[in-house]
C-alpha positions in Angstrom: 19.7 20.7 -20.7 22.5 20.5 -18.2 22.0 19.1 -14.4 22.0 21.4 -11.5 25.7 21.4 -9.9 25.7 19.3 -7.2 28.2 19.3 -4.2 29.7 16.6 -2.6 30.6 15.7 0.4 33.8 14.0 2.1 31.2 12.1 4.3 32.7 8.3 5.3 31.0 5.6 7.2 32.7 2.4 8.2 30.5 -1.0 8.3 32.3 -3.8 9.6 36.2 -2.9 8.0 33.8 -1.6 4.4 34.1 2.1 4.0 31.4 3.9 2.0 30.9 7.4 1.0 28.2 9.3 1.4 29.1 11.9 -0.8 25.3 13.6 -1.0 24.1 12.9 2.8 23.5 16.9 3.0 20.5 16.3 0.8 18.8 14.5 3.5 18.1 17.7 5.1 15.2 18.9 3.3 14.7 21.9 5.8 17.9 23.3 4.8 17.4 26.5 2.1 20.3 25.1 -0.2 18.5 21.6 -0.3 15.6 23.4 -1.3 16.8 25.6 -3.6 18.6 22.3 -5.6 15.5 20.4 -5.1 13.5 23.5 -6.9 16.2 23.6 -9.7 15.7 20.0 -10.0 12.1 20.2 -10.4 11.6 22.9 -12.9 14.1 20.9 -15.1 12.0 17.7 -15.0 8.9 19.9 -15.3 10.1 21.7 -18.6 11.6 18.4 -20.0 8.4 16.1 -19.5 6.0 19.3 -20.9 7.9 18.6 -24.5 7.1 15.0 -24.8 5.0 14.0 -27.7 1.5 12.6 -26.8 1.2 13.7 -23.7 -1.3 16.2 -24.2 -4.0 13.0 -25.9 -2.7 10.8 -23.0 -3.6 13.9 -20.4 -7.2 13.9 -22.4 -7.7 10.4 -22.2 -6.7 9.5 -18.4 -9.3 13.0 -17.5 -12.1 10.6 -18.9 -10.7 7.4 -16.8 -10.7 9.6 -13.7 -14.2 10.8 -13.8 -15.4 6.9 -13.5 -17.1 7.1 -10.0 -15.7 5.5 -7.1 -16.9 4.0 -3.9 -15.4 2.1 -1.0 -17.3 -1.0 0.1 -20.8 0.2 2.7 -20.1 -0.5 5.9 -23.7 -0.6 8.6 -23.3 0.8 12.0 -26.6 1.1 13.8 -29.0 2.6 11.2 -26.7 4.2 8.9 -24.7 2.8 5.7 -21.0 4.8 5.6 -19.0 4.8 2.5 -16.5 7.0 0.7 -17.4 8.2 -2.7 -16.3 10.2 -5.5 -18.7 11.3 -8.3 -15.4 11.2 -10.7 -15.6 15.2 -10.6 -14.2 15.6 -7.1 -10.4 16.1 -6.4 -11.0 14.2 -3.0 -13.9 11.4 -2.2 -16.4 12.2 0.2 -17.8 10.5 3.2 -21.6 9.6 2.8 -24.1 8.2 4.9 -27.6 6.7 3.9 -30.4 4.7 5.1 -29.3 2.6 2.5 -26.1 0.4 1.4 -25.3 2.2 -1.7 -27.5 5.4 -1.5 -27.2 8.6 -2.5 -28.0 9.7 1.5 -26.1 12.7 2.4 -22.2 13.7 2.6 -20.9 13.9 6.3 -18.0 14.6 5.6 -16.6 16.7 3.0 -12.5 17.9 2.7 -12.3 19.3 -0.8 -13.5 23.5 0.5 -10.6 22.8 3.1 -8.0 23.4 0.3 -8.3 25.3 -2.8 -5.7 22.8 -4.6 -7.4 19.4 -3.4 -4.7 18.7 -0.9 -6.8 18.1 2.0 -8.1 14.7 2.1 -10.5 12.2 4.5 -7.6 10.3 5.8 -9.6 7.7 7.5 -13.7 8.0 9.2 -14.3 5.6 11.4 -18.2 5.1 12.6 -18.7 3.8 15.6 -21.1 1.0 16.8 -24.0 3.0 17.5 -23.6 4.5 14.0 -24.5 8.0 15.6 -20.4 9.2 15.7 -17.7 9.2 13.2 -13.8 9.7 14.6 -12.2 11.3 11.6 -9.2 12.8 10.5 -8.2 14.9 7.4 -4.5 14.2 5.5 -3.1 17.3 4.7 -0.4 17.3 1.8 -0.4 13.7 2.2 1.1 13.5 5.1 1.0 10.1 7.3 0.6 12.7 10.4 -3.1 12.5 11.2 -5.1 15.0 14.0 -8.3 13.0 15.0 -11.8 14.6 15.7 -15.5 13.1 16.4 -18.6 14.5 14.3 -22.2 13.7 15.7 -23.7 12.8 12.3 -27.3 13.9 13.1 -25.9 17.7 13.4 -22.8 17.4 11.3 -20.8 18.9 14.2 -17.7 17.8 15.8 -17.5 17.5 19.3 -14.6 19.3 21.3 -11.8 16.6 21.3 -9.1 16.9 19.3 -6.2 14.5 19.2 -2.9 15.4 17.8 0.0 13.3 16.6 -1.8 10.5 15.2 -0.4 8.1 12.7 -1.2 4.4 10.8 -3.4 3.3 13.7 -7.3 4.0 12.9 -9.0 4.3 16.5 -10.9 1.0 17.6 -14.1 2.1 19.5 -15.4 0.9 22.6 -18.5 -1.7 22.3 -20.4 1.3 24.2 -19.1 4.3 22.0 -18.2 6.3 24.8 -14.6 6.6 23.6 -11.6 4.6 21.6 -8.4 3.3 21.6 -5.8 5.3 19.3 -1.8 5.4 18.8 0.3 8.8 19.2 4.2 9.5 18.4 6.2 12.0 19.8 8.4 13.5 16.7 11.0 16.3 16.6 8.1 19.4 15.6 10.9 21.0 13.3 11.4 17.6 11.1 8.5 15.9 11.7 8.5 15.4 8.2 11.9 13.1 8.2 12.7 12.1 12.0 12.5 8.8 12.6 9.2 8.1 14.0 9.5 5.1 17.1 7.8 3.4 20.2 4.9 4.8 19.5 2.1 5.2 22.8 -1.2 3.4 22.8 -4.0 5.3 24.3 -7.7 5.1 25.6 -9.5 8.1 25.1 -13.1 8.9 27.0 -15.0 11.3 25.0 -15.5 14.8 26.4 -11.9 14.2 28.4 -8.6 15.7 28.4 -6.6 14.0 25.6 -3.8 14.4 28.1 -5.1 12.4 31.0 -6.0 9.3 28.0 -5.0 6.5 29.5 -1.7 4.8 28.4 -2.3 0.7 27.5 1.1 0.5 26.4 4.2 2.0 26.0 8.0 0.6 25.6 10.8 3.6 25.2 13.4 1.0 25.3 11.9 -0.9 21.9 12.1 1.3 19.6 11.3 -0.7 16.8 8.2 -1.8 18.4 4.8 -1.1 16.9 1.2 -2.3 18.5 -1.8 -2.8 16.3 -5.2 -2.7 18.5 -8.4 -4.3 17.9 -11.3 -4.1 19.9 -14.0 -7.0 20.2 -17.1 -4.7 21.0 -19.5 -7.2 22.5 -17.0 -8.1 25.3 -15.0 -5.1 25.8 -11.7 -7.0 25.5 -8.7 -5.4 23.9 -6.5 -7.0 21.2 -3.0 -5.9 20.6 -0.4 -7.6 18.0 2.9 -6.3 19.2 5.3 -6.4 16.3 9.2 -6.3 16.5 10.2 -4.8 13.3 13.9 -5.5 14.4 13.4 -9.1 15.6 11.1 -9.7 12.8 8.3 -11.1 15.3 5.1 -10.5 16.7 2.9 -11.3 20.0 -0.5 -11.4 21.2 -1.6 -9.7 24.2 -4.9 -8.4 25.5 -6.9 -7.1 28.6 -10.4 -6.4 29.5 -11.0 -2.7 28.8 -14.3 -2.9 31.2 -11.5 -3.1 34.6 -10.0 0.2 34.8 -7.1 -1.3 36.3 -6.8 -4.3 34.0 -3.3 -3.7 32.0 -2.1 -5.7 28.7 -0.5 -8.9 28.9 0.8 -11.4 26.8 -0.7 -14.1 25.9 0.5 -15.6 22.7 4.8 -15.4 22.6 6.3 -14.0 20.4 7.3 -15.7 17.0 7.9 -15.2 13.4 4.3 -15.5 12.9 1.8 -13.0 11.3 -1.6 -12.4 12.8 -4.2 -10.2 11.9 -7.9 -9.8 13.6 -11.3 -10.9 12.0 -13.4 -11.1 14.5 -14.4 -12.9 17.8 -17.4 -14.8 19.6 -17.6 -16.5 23.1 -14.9 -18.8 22.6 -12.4 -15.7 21.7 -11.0 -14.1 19.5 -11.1 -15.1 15.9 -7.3 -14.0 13.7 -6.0 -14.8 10.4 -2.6 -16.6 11.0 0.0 -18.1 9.3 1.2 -20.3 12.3 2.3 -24.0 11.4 0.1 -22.7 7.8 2.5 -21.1 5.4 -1.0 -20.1 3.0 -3.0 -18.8 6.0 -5.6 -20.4 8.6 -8.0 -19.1 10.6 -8.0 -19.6 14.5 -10.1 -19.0 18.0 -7.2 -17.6 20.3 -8.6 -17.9 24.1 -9.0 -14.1 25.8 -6.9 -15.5 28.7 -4.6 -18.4 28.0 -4.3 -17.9 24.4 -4.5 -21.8 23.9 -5.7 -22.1 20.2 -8.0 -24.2 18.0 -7.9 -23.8 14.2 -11.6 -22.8 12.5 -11.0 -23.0 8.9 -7.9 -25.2 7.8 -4.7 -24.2 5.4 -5.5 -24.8 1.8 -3.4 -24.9 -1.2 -4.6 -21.5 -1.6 -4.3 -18.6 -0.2 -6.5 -17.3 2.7 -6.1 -13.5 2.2 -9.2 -11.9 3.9 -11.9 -12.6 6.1 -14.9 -10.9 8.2 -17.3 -12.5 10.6 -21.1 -12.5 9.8 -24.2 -13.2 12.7 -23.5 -16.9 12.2 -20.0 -17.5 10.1 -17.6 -16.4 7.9 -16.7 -15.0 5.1 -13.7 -15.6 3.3 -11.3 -14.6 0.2 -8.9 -16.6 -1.5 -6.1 -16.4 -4.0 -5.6 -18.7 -6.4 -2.3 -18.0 -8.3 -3.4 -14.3 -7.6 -6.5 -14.1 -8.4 -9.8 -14.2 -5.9 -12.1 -16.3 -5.2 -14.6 -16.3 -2.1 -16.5 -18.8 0.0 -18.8 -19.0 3.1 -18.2 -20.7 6.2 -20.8 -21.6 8.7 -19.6 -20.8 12.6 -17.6 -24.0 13.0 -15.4 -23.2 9.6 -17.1 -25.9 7.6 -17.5 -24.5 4.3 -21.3 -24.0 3.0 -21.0 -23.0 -0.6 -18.6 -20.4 -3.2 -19.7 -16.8 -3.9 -19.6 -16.3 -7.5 -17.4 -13.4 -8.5 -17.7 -11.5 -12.3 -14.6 -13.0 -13.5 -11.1 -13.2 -13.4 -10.3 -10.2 -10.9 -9.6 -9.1 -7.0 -11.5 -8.7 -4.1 -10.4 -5.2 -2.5 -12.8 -5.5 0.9 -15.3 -7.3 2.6 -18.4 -5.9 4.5 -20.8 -7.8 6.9 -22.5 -7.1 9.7 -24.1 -8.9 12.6 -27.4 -6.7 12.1 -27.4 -7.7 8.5 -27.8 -10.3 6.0 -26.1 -8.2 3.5 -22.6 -8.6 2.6 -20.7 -6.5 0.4 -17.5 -6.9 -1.6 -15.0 -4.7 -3.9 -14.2 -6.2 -6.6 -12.0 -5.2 -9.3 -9.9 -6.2 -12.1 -7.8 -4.5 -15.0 -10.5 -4.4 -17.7 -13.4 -4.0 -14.9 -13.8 -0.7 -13.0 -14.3 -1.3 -9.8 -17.8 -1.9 -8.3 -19.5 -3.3 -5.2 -21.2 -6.4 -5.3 -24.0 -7.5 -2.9 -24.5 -10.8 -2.1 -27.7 -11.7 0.3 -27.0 -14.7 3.6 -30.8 -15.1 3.4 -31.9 -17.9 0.9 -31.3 -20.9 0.0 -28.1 -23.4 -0.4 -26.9 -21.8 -3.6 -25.4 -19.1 -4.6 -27.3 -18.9 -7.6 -29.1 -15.3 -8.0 -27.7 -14.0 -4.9 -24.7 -12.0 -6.2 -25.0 -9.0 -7.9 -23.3 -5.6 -8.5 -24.8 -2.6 -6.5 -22.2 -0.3 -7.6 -20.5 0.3 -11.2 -22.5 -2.3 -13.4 -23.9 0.8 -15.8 -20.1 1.7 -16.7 -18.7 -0.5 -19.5 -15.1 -1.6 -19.1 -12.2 -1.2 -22.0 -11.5 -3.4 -24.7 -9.2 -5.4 -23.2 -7.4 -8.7 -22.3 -5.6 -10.2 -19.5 -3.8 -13.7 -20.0 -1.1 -15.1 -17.6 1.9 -16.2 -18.4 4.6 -18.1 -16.3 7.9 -17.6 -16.1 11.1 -19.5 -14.3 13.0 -17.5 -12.6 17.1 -17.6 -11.4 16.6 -20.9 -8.5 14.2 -22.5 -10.5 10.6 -21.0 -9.2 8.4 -20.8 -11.0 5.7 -17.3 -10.9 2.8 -16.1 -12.8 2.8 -12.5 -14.5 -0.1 -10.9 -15.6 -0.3 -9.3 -19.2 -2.6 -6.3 -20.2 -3.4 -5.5 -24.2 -5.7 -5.1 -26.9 -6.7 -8.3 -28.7 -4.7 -7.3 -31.6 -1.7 -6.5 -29.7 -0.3 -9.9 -29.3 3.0 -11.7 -28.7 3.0 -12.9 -32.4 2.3 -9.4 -33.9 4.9 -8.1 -31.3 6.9 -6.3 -30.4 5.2 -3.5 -28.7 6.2 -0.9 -25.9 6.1 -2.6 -22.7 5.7 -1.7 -18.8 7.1 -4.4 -16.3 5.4 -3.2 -13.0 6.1 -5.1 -9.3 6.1 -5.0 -5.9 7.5 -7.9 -4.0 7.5 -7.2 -0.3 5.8 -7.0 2.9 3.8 -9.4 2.5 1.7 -7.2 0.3 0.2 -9.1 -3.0 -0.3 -7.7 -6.7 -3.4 -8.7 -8.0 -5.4 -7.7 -10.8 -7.1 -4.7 -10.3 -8.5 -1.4 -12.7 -5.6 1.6 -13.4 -6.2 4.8 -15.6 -2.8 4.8 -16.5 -2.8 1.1 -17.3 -6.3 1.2 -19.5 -4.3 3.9 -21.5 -0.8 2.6 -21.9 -2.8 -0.7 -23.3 -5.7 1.1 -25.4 -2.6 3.0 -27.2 -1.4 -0.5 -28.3 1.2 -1.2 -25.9 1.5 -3.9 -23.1 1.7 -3.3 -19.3 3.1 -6.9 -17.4 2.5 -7.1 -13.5 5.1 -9.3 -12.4 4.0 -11.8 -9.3 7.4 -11.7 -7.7 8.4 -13.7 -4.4 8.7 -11.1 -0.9 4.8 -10.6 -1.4 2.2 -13.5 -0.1 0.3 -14.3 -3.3 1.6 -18.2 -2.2 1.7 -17.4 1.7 4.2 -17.0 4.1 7.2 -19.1 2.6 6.8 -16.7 -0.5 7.6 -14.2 1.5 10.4 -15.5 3.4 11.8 -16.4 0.1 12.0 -12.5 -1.0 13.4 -10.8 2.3 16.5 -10.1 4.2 19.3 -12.2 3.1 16.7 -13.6 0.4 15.8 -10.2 -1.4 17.8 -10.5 -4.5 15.6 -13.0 -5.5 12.7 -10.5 -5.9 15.0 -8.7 -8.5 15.8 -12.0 -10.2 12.2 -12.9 -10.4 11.4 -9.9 -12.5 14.6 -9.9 -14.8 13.5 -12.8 -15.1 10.0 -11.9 -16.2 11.5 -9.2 -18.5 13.5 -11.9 -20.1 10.9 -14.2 -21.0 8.4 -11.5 -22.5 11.7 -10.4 -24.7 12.0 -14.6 -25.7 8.0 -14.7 -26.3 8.3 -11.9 -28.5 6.4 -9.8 -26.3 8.9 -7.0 -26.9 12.7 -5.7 -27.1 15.2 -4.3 -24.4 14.5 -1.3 -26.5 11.2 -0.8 -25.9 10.7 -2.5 -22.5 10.2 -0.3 -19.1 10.4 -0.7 -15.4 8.1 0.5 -13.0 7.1 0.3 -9.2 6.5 2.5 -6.1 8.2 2.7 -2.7 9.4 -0.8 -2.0 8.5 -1.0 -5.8 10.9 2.0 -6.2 13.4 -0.1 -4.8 12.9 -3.0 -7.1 12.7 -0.3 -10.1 16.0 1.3 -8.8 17.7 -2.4 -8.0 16.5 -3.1 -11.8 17.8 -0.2 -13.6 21.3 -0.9 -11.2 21.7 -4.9 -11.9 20.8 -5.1 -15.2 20.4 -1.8 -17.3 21.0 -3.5 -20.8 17.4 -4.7 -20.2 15.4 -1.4 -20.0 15.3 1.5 -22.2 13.1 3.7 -19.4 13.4 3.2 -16.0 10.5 5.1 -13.4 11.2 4.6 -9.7 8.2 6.2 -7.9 9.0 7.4 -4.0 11.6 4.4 -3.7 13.7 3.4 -1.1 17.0 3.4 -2.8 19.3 3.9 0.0 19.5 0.7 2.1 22.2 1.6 4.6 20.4 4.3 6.2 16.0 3.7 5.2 15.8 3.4 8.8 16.9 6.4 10.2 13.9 8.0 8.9 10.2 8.5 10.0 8.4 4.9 10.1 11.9 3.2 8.3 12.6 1.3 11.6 9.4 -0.9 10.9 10.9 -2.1 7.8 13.7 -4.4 9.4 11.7 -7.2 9.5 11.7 -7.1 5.5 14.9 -5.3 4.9 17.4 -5.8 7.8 20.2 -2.5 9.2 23.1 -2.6 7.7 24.7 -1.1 10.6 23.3 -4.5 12.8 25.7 -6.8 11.8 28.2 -7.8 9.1 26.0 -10.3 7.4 23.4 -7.7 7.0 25.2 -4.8 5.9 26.9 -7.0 3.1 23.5 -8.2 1.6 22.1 -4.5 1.5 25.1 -3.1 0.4 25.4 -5.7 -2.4 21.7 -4.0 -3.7 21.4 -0.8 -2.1 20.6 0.5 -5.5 22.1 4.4 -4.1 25.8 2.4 -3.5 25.4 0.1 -7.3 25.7 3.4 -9.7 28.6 3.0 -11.4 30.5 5.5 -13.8 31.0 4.6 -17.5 27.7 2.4 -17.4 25.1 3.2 -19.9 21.4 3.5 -18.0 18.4 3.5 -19.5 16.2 7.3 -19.2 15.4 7.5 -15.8 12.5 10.0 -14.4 12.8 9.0 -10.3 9.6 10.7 -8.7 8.6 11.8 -5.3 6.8 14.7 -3.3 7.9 17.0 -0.9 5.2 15.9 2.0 6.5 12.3 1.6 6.9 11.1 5.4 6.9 8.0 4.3 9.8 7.1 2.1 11.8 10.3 2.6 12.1 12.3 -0.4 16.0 11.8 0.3 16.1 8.9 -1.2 15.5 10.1 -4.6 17.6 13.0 -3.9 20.7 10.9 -3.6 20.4 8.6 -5.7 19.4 11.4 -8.3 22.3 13.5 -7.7 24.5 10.5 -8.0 23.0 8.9 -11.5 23.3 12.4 -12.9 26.8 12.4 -11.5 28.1 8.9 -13.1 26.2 9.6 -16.5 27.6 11.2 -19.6 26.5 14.4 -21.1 23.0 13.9 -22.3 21.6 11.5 -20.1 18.2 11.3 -19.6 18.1 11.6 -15.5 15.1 13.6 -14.3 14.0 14.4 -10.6 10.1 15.4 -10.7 9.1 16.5 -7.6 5.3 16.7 -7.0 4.4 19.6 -4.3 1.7 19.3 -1.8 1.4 16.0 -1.8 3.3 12.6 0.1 3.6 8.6 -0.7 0.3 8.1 -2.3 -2.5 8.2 0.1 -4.6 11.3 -0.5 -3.3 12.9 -3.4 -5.6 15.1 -5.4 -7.8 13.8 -8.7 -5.2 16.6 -10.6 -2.2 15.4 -9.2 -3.0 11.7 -9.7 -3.8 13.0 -13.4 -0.2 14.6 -13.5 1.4 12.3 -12.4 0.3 9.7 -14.5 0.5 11.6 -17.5 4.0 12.1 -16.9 4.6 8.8 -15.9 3.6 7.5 -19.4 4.4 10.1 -21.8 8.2 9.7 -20.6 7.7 5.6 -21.1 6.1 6.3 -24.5 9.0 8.6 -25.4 11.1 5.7 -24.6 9.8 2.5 -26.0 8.4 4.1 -29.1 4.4 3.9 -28.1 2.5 6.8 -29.7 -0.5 8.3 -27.7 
C-alpha cells in the first residue's frame, strides 16, 4: 500500500551557526483542513493494514476477558463516607462510589459513561472534601487535560451552581472548613487550545456559592512563563502550601500563607534549589514533605510554617523512599528496593515500629489513612497479580502478623506466570535491573522467543512491576515482555535521575540498548524477533531507539512520543519539561545535545528501520499529535518502497488518561498483533 503524498516545506531554522529543516512544520497545525485530511488518509491506511494481521482477532478475545477483571482505586474516609473509583470490568469508564464502608458496594455518586454514547467522557478527578458531605469533580472529555470543575452534595446527588472553567493538572485542595478550595486556571488561545502552549498558570481560592471571577488570586507570575505552582492545603491549620517549580531553571521553592487572614499573600520560605519536594502531611510543628535535599534516595522532613528552618523525621536509606501519608499518630511509608516495594510504619518522631507485609514481589500504587481511622489501605500490584486493595489495621499489637489482608481482588486468580530480574551493564559501566515476564516453559535456555523491551526513563517517574492486559497476553502466548529499569527515572533516587537528563539523556538510550543486548547474549531472543516499546517520554526512548540503533529491532511502537526535541516546548504543557529535556533554542550547548537525539532530525535515507506503527490521538494535549505527524511523514519519506511505517490515529481520545474500556482494547490489540507480526509470536 503506498503512503499518502506528503508536501514539504522550504522551512529553515538556524541554532547557533546549525541550520535545520523543517520540511513538515505545516503538520503542526492540526486545525488546518489539509492536515486533516492527510491525517485521515493516514489513519485509514494504518486501520486497514493492522485489520489483516494474523491473531489478532484471538488476541482481541483474550485481552476482552483481562479487561473485565474489576478495578478499584484505593478508599479514601472523609467524615462518614468511604470514596473510591470502581469499575465492575463491564464499564467503558469507572465510577465514583461512596459507602458506609471501605470497600462496599454503597452507591455510585458519580457516573460519566450516559454522558457519551462512545465511553469518551470520563471522571477526571473527584475530590471529597473534609466533611465528606461534597465532592469537587470534573469530567475528561476525549481525554483531554482541559478539565471544567463542579461540586455535587452527595446526600442529593446534585451539583451546586459553580462551575469553573479552564482547569488543568492541579486537583483543588479544600479548605479545613469545606466552605471552598484552592484550584489552578490557564488562559489558552480558545481556537487551539488543543496545541497552544499552555504557561504561567493562575492560582485561585474559590468560596462556594461565589463568582468564579472574583476567586481570589494567591499567585500569579506573567513574566515566568515556565513557572508552575503545586498547592497543598494542611486542613487543621488553614495554612497553604505551594511548591513553585521552574521548569526552565530546573528548580523549585517553598512558600506558604495562612489562608484564615484574607490579606495574608504567599511568601517564600524555602529558596529555591534543585531540590524536589512533595507534601505528606503536617502537625504543630509544620508541615511534613518528602525531599530529596542533601538525600539523593529521599527523606522525610518538618519544614516550619514561617521560617522554613527544617528538621529531618525519617532519615535517607539505601533505599528508596517513594511514598508516604500521615496517620493519627505516624507514618506510613513505601520503599523501593531495586524497584520493588516494600512498606514500614513510623511512629510520630520517624522511628520505625515494624514492616507491613506485602503478597510478594510487586508495587504499591497508593496509600490511604486517615486521622479518624485505624484503617490503612494500600494498592498493590504486580505483573502476575491483578491489582487489589489490601487493609492493614493500626490497632493491635507490635506485629504485623494477621493484620494485612486483601479487601479487594483476592477471589480473582492471577496468570501463570513468572517474573525474574536480570541485571545488565550498561555503556559507563552502571549497572540496572530489568524485569522479565514469561511462562515457566518459556525460558532463556529454550529461547529464543518474541520479545517486547518496554521503558520509561524520565521525570523522575519509576517502572515498577505492576498487572497489564496486554502484557499477561504477549506472555501467555509464549513470548517475553522485558521492562527495562533505565536511569532518568528515581527507582535509585535523585542521582539516577540526574544521570538520565539534559546533557545526560543519551544514557537512558544506552541503558536499554544495552538491555536489548544482553537478553540477545542470554539467549533470551534475536534482533529478529526483539521489539521496542514506550509511551510519551517512552515514545521518545522508542523513537531515539529505532533512530540509534535500528539493526537491533525488528518492530518498533512509539506511543504519543515526543520525537521532536527542538520545538516540544512550544506546545501546550511542553514548557514544564525543560527541567528534564532542556530548549534547544536556549543555548548552544543545549541545542547540540537535543539535536544529537531528537529522534524527528536522526532519520536518515538509505537506512533500513525496523516496522514502525507510531500511535497517537487526535485530543492529545499533552504530547501534541505533531509529533508523530512529522516524524511519520519523514520515516515514510527516507524509507524504500514497502516499508512498514504506519500512523494509527485513535479518535476521541488524548495521552492516556480517560480513554474508554474499547479503546484501551483497540489499542492494545493493535499494539501486539503488529509486534507478533513482527517477531514471529503466534496468538
Amino acid at each position: 500500500m503506498a503512503f499518502p503524498v506528503t508536501r514539504k516545506d522550504d522551512q529553515r531554522d538556524d541554532f547557533f551557526g546549525t541550520v535545520v529543516t523543517d520540511e513538515y512544520r505545516w503538520l503542526e497545525n492540526q486545525n488546518a483542513e489539509e492536515v486533516q485530511q492527510w491525517v485521515k488518509a493516514q489513519a485509514e491506511l494504518a486501520d486497514d493494514y493492522l485489520a489483516t494481521l494474523p491473531g489478532r482477532q484471538a488476541l482481541s478475545k483474550r485481552l476482552d476477558e483481562l479487561l473485565q477483571l474489576p478495578t478499584s482505586t484505593v478508599p479514601i474516609k472523609r467524615g462518614e463516607h468511604w470514596f473510591r473509583l470502581t469499575n465492575d470490568g463491564s464499564q467503558q469508564q469507572p465510577v465514583l462510589r461512596v459507602a458506609d464502608e471501605p470497600v462496599g458496594a454503597g452507591r455510585v455518586l458519580i457516573d460519566p459513561n450516559p454522558a457519551s454514547s462512545d465511553g469518551t467522557t470520563a471522571i477526571a478527578a473527584a475530590v471529597p472534601d473534609p466533611s465528606g458531605r461534597l465532592v469537587a469533580w470534573s469530567y475528561q472529555q476525549s481525554g483531554s487535560d482541559w478539565k471544567t470543575w463542579q461540586v455535587r452534595d452527595v446526600e442529593t446527588g446534585a451539583d451546586l451552581p459553580d462551575r469553573l472553567d479552564r482547569g488543568k493538572f492541579v486537583e483543588p485542595c479544600w479548605l479545613g472548613d469545606s466552605t471552598g478550595f484552592v484550584w489552578s486556571s490557564y488562559s489558552t488561545d480558545e481556537a487551539d487550545q488543543y496545541s497552544a502552549a499552555n504557561v504561567a498558570p493562575t492560582l485561585l481560592l474559590h468560596l462556594l456559592g461565589t463568582d468564579p471571577e472574583q476567586d481570589r488570586v494567591l499567585f500569579h507570575d506573567a513574566d515566568r512563563p515556565g513557572l508552575y505552582v503545586w498547592p497543598w492545603i494542611d486542613r487543621d491549620t488553614g495554612w497553604l502550601l505551594a511548591i513553585l517549580q521552574d521548569s526552565e531553571a530546573d528548580e523549585r521553592a517553598l512558600w506558604a500563607c495562612d489562608l484564615t487572614d484574607p490579606d495574608a499573600k504567599l511568601s517564600e520560605i524555602v529558596p529555591p534549589s534543585k531540590a524536589e519536594w512533595a507534601p505528606v502531611g503536617a502537625d504543630e510543628r509544620g508541615f511534613i514533605l518528602w525531599t530529596d535535599t542533601d538525600a539523593p534516595r529521599g527523606r522525610l522532613v518538618v519544614v516550619d510554617r514561617v521560617s522554613g528552618q527544617m528538621r529531618e523525621l525519617v532519615a535517607e536509606r539505601a533505599a528508596t523512599l517513594e511514598l508516604a501519608e500521615t496517620t493519627e499518630d505516624g507514618l506510613i511509608v513505601s520503599w523501593l528496593v531495586d524497584a520493588r516495594s516494600e512498606v514500614t510504619r513510623h511512629g510520630a518522631d520517624g522511628t520505625e515500629l515494624e514492616r507491613i507485609q506485602l503478597p510478594g514481589l510487586g508495587s504499591v500504587t497508593g496509600i490511604s489513612t486517615g486521622k479518624d481511622t485505624t484503617l490503612v489501605h494500600l494498592g498493590f500490584t504486580s505483573f502476575d497479580t491483578p491489582p487489589r486493595i489490601l487493609q492493614y489495621d493500626l490497632a493491635g499489637g507490635s506485629s504485623d502478623s494477621g493484620r494485612t489482608r486483601t479487601v479487594f481482588g483476592a477471589e480473582v486468580e492471577g496468570p501463570l506466570l513468572v517474573t525474574e530480574q536480570i541485571w545488565v551493564t550498561s555503556a559507563d559501566g552502571t549497572r540496572l535491573p530489568a524485569f522479565v515476564v514469561h511462562r515457566a516453559d518459556v525460558t532463556a535456555d529454550t529461547g529464543p522467543h518474541p520479545t517486547v523491551l518496554y521503558g520509561y526513563g524520565g521525570f523522575y517517574v519509576n517502572q515498577t512491576p505492576a498487572f497489564s492486559p496486554g502484557i499477561v497476553a504477549w506472555a501467555e502466548a509464549g513470548g517475553v515482555w522485558v521492562v527495562a529499569t533505565l536511569r532518568g527515572g528515581a527507582e535509585y533516587g535523585a542521582a539516577w535521575h540526574d544521570a538520565g537528563k539534559l546533557a545526560n539523556k543519551q544514557n537512558v538510550f544506552d541503558d536499554a540498548i544495552a538491555t536489548a543486548e544482553e537478553l540477545i547474549r542470554l539467549g533470551w531472543t534475536t534482533p529478529a524477533q526483539l521489539g521496542a516499546n514506550g509511551g510519551s517520554n517512552g515514545g521518545l526512548l522508542a523513537g531515539a531507539l529505532l533512530t540509534q540503533r535500528p539493526d537491533l529491532f525488528a518492530a518498533v511502537v512509539p506511543q504519543v512520543g515526543v520525537l521532536d526535541m527542538l520545538r516540544y516546548q512550544e506546545f501546550t504543557i511542553g514548557r514544564a519539561w525543560a527541567s528534564d529535556y532542556g530548549i534547544a533554542s536556549r543555548s548552544k550547548q543545549e541545542f547540540d545535545y537535543l539535536y544529537a537525539y531528537s529522534p524527528l532530525h536522526n532519520l536518515r535515507a538509505g537506512v533500513h528501520y525496523p516496522a514502525v506503527l507510531l500511535m497517537t490521538a487526535d485530543h492529545d494535549d499533552r504530547v501534541v499529535p505533531a509529533h508523530t505527524f512529522k516524524f511519520g511523514a519523514r520515516l515514510q519519506a527516507v524509507s524504500p518502497d514497502g516499508a512498514i511505517a504506519y500512523i494509527r490515529v485513535t479518535y476521541g481520545a488524548g495521552h492516556g488518561q480517560g480513554k474508554s474500556r474499547a479503546t484501551q482494547l483497540a489499542e492494545r490489540a493493535d499494539l501486539l498483533a503488529f509486534m507478533a507480526a513482527h517477531t514471529g509470536l503466534r496468538f
